[in-house]
C-alpha positions as CSV (number, residue, x, y, z in Angstrom):
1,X,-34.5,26.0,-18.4
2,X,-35.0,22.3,-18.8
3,X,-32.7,21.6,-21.1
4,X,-29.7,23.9,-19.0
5,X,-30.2,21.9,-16.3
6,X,-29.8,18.7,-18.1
7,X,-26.6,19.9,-19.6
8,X,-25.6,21.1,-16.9
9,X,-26.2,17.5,-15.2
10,X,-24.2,16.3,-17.9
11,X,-21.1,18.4,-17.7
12,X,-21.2,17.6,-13.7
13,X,-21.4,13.9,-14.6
14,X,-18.5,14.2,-17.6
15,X,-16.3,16.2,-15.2
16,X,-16.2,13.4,-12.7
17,X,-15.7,10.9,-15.2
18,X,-12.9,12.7,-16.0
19,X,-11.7,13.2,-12.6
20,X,-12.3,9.8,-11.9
21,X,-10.0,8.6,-14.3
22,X,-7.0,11.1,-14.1
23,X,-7.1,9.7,-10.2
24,X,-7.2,6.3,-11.2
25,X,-4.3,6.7,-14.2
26,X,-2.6,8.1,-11.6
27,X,-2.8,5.3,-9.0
28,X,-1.9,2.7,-11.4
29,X,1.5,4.6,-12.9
30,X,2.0,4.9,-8.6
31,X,1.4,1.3,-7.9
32,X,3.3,-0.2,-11.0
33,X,6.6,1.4,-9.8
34,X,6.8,-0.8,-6.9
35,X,7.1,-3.8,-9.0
36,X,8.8,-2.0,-11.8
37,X,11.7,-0.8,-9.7
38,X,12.2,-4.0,-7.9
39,X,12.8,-5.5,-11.6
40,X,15.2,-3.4,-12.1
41,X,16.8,-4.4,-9.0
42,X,16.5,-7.9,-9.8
43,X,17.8,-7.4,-13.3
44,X,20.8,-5.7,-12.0
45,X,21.3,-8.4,-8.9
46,X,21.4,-10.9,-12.7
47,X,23.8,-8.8,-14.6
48,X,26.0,-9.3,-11.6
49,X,25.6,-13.1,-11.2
50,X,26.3,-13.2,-15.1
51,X,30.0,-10.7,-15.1
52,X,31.2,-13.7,-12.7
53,X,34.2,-16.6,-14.3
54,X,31.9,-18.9,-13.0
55,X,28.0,-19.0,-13.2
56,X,25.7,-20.9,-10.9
57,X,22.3,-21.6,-12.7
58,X,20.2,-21.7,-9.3
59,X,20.8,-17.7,-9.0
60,X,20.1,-17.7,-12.3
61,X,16.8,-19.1,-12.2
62,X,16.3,-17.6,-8.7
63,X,16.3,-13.8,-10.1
64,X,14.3,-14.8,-13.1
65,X,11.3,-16.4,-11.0
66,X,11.8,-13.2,-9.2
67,X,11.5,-11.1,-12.2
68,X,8.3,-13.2,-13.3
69,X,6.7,-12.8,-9.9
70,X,6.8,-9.0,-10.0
71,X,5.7,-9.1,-13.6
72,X,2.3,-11.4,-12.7
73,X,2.2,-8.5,-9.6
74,X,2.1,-6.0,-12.2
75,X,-0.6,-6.9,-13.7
76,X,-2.5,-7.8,-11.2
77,X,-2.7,-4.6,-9.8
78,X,-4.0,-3.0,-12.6
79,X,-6.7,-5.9,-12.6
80,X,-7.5,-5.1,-9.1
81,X,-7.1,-1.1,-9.0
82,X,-9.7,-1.3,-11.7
83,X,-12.0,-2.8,-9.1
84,X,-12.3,0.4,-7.1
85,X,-13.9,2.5,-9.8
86,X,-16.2,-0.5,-11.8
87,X,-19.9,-0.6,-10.4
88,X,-20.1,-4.1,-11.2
89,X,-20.3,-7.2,-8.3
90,X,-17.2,-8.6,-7.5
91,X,-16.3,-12.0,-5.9
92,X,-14.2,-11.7,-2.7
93,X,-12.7,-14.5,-0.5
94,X,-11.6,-15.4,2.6
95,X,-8.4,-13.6,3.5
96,X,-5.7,-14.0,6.5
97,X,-4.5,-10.3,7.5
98,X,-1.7,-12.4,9.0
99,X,-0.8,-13.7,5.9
100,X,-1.2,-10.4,4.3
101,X,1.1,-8.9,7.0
102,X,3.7,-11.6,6.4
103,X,4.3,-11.0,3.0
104,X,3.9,-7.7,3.1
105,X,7.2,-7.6,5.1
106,X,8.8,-10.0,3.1
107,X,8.6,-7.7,0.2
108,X,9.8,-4.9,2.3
109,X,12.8,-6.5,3.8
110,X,15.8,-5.2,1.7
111,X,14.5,-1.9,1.8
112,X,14.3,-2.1,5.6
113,X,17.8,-3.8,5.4
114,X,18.9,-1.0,3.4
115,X,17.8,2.2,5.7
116,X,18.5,-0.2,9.1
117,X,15.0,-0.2,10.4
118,X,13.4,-3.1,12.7
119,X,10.4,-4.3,11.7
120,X,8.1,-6.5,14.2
121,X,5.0,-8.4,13.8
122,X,2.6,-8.9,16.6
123,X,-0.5,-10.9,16.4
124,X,-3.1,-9.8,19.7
125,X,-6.0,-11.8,17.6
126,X,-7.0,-15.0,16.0
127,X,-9.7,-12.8,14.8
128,X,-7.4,-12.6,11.5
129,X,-9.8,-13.3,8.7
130,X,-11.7,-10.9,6.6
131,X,-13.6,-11.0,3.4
132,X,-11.3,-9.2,0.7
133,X,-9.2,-9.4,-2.2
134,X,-6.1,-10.4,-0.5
135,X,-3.6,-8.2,-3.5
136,X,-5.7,-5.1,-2.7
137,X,-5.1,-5.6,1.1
138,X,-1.4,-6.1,0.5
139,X,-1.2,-3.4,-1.6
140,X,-3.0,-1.1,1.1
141,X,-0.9,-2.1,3.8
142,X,3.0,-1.8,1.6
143,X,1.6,1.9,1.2
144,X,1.0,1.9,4.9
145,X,4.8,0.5,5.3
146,X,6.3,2.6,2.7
147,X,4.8,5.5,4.2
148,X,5.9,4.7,7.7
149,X,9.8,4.0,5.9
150,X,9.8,7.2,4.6
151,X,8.9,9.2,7.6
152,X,11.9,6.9,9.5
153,X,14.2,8.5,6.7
154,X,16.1,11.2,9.6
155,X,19.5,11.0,10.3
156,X,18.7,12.4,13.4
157,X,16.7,9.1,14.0
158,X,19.2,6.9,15.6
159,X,17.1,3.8,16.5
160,X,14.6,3.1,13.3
161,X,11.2,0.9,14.5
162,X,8.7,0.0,12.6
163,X,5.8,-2.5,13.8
164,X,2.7,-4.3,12.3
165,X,0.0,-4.9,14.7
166,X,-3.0,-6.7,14.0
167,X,-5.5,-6.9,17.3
168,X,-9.4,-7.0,17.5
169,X,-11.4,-3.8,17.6
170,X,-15.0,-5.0,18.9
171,X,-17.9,-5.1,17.8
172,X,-16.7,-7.2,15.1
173,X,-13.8,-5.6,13.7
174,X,-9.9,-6.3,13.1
175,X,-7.5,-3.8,12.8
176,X,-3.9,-3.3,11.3
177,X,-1.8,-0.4,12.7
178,X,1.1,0.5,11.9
179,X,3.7,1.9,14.0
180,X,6.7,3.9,13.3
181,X,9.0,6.4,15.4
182,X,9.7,8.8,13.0
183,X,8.8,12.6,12.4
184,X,5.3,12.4,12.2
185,X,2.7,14.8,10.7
186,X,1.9,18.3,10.7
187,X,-1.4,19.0,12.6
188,X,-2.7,20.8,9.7
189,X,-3.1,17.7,7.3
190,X,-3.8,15.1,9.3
191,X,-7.2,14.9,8.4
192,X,-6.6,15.1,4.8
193,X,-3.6,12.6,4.7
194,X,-5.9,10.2,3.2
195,X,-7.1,12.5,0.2
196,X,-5.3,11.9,-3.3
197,X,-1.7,14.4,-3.9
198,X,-1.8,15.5,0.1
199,X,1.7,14.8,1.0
200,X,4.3,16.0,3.0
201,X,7.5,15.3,1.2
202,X,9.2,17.5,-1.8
203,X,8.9,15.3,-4.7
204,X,5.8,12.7,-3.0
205,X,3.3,11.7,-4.8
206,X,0.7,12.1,-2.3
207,X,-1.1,8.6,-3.7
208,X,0.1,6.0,-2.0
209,X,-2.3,6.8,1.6
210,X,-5.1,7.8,-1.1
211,X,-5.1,4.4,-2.3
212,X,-5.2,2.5,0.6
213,X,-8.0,4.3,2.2
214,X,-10.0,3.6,-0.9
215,X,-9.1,0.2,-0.9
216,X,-10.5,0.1,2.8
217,X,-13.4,1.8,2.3
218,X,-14.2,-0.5,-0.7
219,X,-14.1,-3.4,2.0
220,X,-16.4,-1.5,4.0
221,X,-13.8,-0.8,6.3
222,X,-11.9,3.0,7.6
223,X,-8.9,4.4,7.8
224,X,-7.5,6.2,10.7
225,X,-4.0,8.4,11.8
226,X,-2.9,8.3,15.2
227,X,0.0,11.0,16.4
228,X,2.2,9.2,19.0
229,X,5.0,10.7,21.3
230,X,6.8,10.2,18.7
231,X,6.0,8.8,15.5
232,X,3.0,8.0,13.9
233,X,0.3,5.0,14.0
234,X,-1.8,4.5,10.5
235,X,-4.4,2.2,11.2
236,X,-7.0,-0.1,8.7
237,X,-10.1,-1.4,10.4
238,X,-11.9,-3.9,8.5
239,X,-14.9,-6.4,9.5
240,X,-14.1,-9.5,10.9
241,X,-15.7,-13.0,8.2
């Protein structure tokens, strides 16, 4: 009896394992088509530049920082994503969820341009500083974004708003919420919107919400979903420095 019980301990422990990193091979190939595709778009913006008579070497060397940005990015990720799954201590810093939130929408901008949707950024706190890894918080908060994008993506929607707001949440708390007026979510999965492959739209991966609520939770903050009048509100809480 002993000895079933310790196999049996063992094929609980190899079966997470192995969960444990289909999940996590799974968030990576998610995550690394954000970069990925946006290289493509840049390589294609170059091709462009290049078919002209006459070439001008500053968009030139413009597209090609770009394409070595989202290359570092890349990589990064998979540095970082691999931080949610390793045991081992991990130096964090101080990080501005201002910041975060600025450059977030910066790298959402032509895709907002694209599908016409206006994207605001209101700061109710100076409370803006928490101790994080400031890629894993941007990459929690574009999934936030591209989630709210894709549930603005109605015809029937004639006025597309989308808005970052980053106020205090006492006791000693900050949160992000995102706001959009789209088509919000079914009462039936709201609770599990956070869990990995729960999604709502044919063809979605169902990872990108999954990842940012364990990127929270590994900062020792929550995640939260809010159904408006209409619309949505995703919201990260995390601990003030």
């Amino acid at each position: 009896m002993p000895v079933m019980e310790v196999a049996g301990g063992d094929l609980g422990q190899q079966w997470e394992r192995e969960t444990t990193v289909r999940v996590m091979t799974a968030y990576v190939a998610h995550e690394l088509n954000h970069p990925l595709g946006t290289i493509i778009n840049i390589a294609n913006t170059l091709s462009r530049h290049l078919a002209r008579p006459v070439i001008r070497p500053q968009d030139v060397d413009e597209q090609l920082k770009g394409i070595k940005a989202e290359a570092v990015r890349a990589t990064t990720i998979i540095k970082h994503l691999r931080l949610l799954t390793e045991r081992r201590p991990t130096t964090k810093s101080s990080v501005c969820l201002a910041e975060v939130c600025q450059e977030a929408i910066g790298r959402l901008k032509d895709l907002a341009r694209a599908k016409r949707i206006r994207v605001r950024l209101l700061l109710r706190t100076d409370q803006t500083q928490v101790n994080g890894v400031k890629t894993l918080l941007g990459t929690a908060l574009q999934n936030f974004l591209l989630n709210a994008v894709a549930a603005l993506d109605d015809p029937a929607i004639s006025a597309r708003r989308l808005m970052i707001r980053v106020a205090a949440k006492p006791p000693e708390m900050t949160t992000v919420q995102v706001f959009d007026n789209g088509c919000g979510l079914p009462e039936d999965i709201r609770d599990k919107i956070f869990e990995p492959f729960v999604t709502t739209r044919p063809g979605g991966s169902g990872l990108g919400l999954a990842i940012a609520g364990d990127i929270v939770r590994w900062h020792r903050g929550r995640v939260a979903c809010h159904s408006r009048r209409r619309g949505t509100c995703m919201e990260m809480i995390l601990p003030t420095e």
